[in-house]
C-alpha positions as CSV (number, residue, x, y, z in Angstrom):
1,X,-1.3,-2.6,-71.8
2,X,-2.7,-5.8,-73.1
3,X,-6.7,-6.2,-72.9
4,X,-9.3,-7.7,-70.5
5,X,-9.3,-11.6,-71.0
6,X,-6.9,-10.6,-74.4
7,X,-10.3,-10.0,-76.0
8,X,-9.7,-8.5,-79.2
9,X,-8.5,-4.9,-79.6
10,X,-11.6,-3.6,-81.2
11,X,-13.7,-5.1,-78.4
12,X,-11.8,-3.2,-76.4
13,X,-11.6,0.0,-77.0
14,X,-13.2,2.9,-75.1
15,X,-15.9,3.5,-78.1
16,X,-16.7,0.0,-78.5
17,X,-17.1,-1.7,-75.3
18,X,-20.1,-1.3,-72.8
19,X,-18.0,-2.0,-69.9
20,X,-15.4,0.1,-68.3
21,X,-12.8,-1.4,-66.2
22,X,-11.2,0.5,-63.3
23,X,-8.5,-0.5,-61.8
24,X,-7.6,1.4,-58.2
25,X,-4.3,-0.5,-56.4
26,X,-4.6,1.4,-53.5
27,X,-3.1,-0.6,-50.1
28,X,-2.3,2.7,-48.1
29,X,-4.7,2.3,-45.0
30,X,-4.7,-1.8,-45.0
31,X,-3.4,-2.8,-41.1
32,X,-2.5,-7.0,-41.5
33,X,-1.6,-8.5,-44.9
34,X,-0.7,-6.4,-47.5
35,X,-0.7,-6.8,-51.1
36,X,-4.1,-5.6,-52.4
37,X,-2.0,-3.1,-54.8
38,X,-1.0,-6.3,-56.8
39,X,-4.3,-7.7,-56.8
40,X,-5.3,-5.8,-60.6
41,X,-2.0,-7.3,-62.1
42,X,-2.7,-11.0,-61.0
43,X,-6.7,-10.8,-61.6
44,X,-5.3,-9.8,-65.4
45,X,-2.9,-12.5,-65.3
46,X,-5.9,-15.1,-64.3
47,X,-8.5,-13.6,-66.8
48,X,-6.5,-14.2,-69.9
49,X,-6.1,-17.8,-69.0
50,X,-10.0,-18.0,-68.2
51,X,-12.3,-19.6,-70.9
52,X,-14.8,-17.1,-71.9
53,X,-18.3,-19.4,-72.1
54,X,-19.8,-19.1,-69.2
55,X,-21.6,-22.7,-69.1
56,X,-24.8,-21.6,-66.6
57,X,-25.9,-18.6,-69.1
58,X,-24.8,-19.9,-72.4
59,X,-23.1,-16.4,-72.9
60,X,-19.4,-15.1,-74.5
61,X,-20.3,-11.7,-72.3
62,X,-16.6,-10.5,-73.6
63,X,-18.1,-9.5,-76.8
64,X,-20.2,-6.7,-74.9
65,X,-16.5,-5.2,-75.0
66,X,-14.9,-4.5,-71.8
67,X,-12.3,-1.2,-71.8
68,X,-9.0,-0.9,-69.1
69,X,-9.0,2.5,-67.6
70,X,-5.6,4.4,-66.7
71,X,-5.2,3.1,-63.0
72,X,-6.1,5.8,-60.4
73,X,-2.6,5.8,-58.2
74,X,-3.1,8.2,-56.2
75,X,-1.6,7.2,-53.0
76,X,-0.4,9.9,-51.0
77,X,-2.6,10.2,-48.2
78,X,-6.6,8.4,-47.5
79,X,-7.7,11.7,-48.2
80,X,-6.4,12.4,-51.8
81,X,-7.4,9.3,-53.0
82,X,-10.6,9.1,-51.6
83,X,-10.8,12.5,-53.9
84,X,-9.4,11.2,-56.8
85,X,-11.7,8.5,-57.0
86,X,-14.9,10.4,-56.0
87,X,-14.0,12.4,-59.1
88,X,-13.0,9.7,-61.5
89,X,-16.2,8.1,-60.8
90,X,-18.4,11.1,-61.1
91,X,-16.5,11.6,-64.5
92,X,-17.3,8.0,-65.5
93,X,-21.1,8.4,-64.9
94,X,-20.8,10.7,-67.3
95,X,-20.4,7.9,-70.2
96,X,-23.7,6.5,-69.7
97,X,-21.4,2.2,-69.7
98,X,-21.5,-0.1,-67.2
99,X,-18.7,0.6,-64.7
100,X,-16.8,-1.7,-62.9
101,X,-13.8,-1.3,-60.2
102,X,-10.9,-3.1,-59.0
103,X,-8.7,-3.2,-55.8
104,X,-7.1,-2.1,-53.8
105,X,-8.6,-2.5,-50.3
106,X,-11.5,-1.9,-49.7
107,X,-11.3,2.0,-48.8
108,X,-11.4,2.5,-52.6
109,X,-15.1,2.0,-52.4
110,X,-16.0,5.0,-50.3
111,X,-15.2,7.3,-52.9
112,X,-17.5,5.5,-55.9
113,X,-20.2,4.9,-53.6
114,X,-20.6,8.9,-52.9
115,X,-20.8,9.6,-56.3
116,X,-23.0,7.2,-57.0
117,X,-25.1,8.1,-54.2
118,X,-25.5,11.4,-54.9
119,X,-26.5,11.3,-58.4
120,X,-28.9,8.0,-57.6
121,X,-31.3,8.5,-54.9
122,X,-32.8,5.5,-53.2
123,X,-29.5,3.9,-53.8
124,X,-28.8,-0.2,-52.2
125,X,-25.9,-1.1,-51.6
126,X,-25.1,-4.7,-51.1
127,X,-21.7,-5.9,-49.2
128,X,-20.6,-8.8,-49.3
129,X,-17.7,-9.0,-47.1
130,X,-16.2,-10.9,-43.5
131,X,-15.8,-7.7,-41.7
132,X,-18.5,-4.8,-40.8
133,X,-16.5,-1.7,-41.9
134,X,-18.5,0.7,-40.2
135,X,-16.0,2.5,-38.0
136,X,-16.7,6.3,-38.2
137,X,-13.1,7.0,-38.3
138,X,-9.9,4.5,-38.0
139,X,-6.1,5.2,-37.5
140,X,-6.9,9.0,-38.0
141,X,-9.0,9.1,-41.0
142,X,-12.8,8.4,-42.1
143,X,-10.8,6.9,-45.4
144,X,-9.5,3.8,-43.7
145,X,-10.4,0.0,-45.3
146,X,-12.3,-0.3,-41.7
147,X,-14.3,2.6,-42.8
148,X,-15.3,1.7,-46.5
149,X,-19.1,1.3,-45.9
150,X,-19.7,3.9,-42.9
151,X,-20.7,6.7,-45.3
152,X,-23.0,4.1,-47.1
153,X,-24.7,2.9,-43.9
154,X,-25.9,6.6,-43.5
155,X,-26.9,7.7,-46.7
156,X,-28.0,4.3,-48.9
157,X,-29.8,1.4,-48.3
158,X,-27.4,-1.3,-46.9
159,X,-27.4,-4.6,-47.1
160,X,-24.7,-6.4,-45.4
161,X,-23.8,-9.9,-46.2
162,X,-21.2,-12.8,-44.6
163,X,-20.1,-10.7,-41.8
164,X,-18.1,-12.6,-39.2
165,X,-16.2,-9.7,-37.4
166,X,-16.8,-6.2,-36.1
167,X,-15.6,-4.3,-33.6
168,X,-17.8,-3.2,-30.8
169,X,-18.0,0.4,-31.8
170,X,-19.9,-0.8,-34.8
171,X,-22.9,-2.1,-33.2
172,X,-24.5,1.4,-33.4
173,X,-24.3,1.4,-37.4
174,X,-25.6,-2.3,-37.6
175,X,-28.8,-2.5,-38.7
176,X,-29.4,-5.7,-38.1
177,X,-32.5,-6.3,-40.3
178,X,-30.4,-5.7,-43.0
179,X,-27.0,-8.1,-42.0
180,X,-27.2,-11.3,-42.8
181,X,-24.1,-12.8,-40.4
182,X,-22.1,-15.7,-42.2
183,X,-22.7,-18.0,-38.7
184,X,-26.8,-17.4,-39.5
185,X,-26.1,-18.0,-43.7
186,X,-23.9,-20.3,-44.8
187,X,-25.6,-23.9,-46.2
188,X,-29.1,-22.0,-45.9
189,X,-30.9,-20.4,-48.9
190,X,-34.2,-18.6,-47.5
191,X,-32.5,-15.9,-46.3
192,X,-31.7,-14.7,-50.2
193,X,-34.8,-13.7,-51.1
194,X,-35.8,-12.0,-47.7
195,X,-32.7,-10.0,-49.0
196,X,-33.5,-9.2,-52.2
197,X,-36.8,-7.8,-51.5
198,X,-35.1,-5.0,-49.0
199,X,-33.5,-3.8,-52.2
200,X,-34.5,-0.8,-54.0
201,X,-34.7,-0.6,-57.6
202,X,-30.9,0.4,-58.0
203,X,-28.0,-1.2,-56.8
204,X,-24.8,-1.0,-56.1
205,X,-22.7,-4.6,-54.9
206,X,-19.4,-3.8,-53.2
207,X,-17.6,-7.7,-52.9
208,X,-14.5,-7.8,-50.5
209,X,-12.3,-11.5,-51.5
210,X,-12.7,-12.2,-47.8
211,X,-16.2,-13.3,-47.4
212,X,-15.0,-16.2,-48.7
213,X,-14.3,-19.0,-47.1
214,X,-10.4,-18.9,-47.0
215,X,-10.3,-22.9,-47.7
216,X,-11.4,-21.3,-51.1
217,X,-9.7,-17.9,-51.2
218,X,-6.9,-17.4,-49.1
219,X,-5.5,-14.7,-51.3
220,X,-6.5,-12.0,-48.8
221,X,-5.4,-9.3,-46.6
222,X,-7.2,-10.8,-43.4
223,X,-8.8,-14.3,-44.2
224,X,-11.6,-14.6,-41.5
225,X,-12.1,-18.5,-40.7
226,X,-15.7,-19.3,-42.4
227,X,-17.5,-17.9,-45.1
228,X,-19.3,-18.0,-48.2
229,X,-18.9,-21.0,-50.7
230,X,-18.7,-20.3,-54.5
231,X,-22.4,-21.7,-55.7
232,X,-24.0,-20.1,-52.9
233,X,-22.2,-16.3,-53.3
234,X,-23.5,-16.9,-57.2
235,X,-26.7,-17.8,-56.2
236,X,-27.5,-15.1,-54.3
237,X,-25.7,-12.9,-56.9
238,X,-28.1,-13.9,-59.8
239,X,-31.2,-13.4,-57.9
240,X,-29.9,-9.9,-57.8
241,X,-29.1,-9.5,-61.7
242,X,-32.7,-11.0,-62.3
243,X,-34.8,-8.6,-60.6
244,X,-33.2,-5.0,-60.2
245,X,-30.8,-3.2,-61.8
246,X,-27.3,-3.5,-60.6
247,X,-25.5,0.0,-62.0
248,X,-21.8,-1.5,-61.4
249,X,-19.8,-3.5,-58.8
250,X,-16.5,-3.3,-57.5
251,X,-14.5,-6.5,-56.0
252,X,-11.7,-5.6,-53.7
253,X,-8.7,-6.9,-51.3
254,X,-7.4,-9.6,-53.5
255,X,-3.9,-10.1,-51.8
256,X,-2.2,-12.8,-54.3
257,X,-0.1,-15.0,-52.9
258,X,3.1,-16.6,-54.8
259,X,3.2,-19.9,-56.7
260,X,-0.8,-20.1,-55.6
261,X,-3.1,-19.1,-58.4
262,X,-6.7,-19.8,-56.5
263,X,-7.6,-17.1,-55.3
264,X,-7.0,-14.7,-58.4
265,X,-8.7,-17.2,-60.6
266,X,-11.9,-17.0,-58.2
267,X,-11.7,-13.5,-58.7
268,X,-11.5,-13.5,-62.5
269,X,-14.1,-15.7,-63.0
270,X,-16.2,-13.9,-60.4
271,X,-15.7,-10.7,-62.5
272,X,-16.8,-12.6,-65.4
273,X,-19.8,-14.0,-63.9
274,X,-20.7,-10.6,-62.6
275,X,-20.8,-9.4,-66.3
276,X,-22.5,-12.4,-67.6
277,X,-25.8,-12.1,-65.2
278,X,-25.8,-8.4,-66.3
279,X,-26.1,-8.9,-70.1
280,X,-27.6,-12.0,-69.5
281,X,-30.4,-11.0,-72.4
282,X,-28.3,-9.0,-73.9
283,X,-27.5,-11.6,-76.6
């Protein structure tokens, strides 16, 4: 396998680098567009012809060292990889690094936000993502994409951002205090720091591709008209990074499309931004 951003091999090595990389193509429960199990290969593909100075934080974050996991492919049924990745991730707070996680849809997350969840307490999770996915249970399983941030609405603090659809059966897991509706966001700024101060000390950001505006990002299992812009999604991000502490992130539901290389490249250089407000002092 070659390494992150083809870094060097000594930056990337599972001693060496502070970061863990996990990649999770899982596409089993996804009901539209599929494609979100090739989403790791093409983000790789993207990263390595990324430059790696980031201009706005005058930082090579790479040479923190960033290390590729084995892919966790289980795919046999919701359930067993829902397990497998609960278990992974329990293993991998363990190592004390900064994890990161890579779809897949966005099912995948279910699984690392238990763990972390029950090893943090007073744990926030921020989504950032077009659709709700709050359904208790959808197509037969609590494990279904629809699902990913049910279990999290009952046991963290949620934040919901950029939502623009939701089924009806949702309302009753909407606390609406706490989502911030793409129609009531987009081209406004106050609402970011009203956000940020509903955080608890820890947190947890879960990023599905779609809150973005598809003009942007069409890359994506079900590309919702609307959405975030670029600046403003960063924005919001660093005011995050500045004042708590993000334990890890996972993006998800990159669906790449042929011959079109946007919407990995937002996605590589969203990853790398992501790392470069985390060791922003870090040197």
């Amino acid at each position: 396998m070659s390494t992150y951003a083809g870094i060097s091999k000594e930056l990337a090595t599972f001693e060496k680098a502070k970061i863990l990389l996990q990649s999770i193509p899982y596409d089993g429960t996804s009901t539209w567009g599929k494609g979100a199990d090739k989403g790791f290969e093409a983000f790789l593909d993207a990263s390595e012809n990324m430059e790696l100075y980031d201009i706005e934080t005058d930082s090579e974050v790479y040479k923190q060292g960033v290390h590729i996991l084995e892919d966790i492919s289980e795919d046999r049924s919701p359930e067993l990889m829902f397990e497998a990745v609960y278990n992974k991730t329990k293993e991998l707070l363990k190592t004390g690094k900064f994890l990161t996680f890579f779809g897949g849809e966005h099912s995948v997350s279910i699984g690392i936000i238990k763990a972390l969840y029950e090893k943090q307490s007073d744990l926030t999770v921020v989504q950032i993502d077009a659709h709700a996915d709050l359904r208790q249970s959808y197509m037969g399983t609590p494990y279904n994409h629809a699902c990913a941030l049910h279990d999290a609405s009952q046991n963290t603090n949620l934040i919901q951002v950029g939502i623009r659809s939701m089924d009806i059966s949702e309302k009753q897991y909407t606390n609406y205090k706490q989502c911030y509706f793409a129609q009531d966001i987009v081209g406004r700024k106050k609402w970011m720091e009203k956000a940020v101060r509903q955080m608890t000390d820890k947190v947890y950001i879960t990023i599905d591709l779609d809150a973005f505006d598809p003009a942007i990002l069409p890359g994506t299992g079900t590309p919702e008209p609307g959405g975030l812009g670029w600046y403003e999604t960063l924005e919001f991000l660093l005011k995050i990074f500045k004042v708590k502490d993000v334990i890890g992130f996972d993006i998800v539901e990159l669906a790449p499309i042929e011959n079109h290389k946007a919407s990995e490249f937002l996605a590589a250089k969203l990853y790398y931004k992501l790392l470069s407000y985390k060791f922003l002092n870090h040197g």
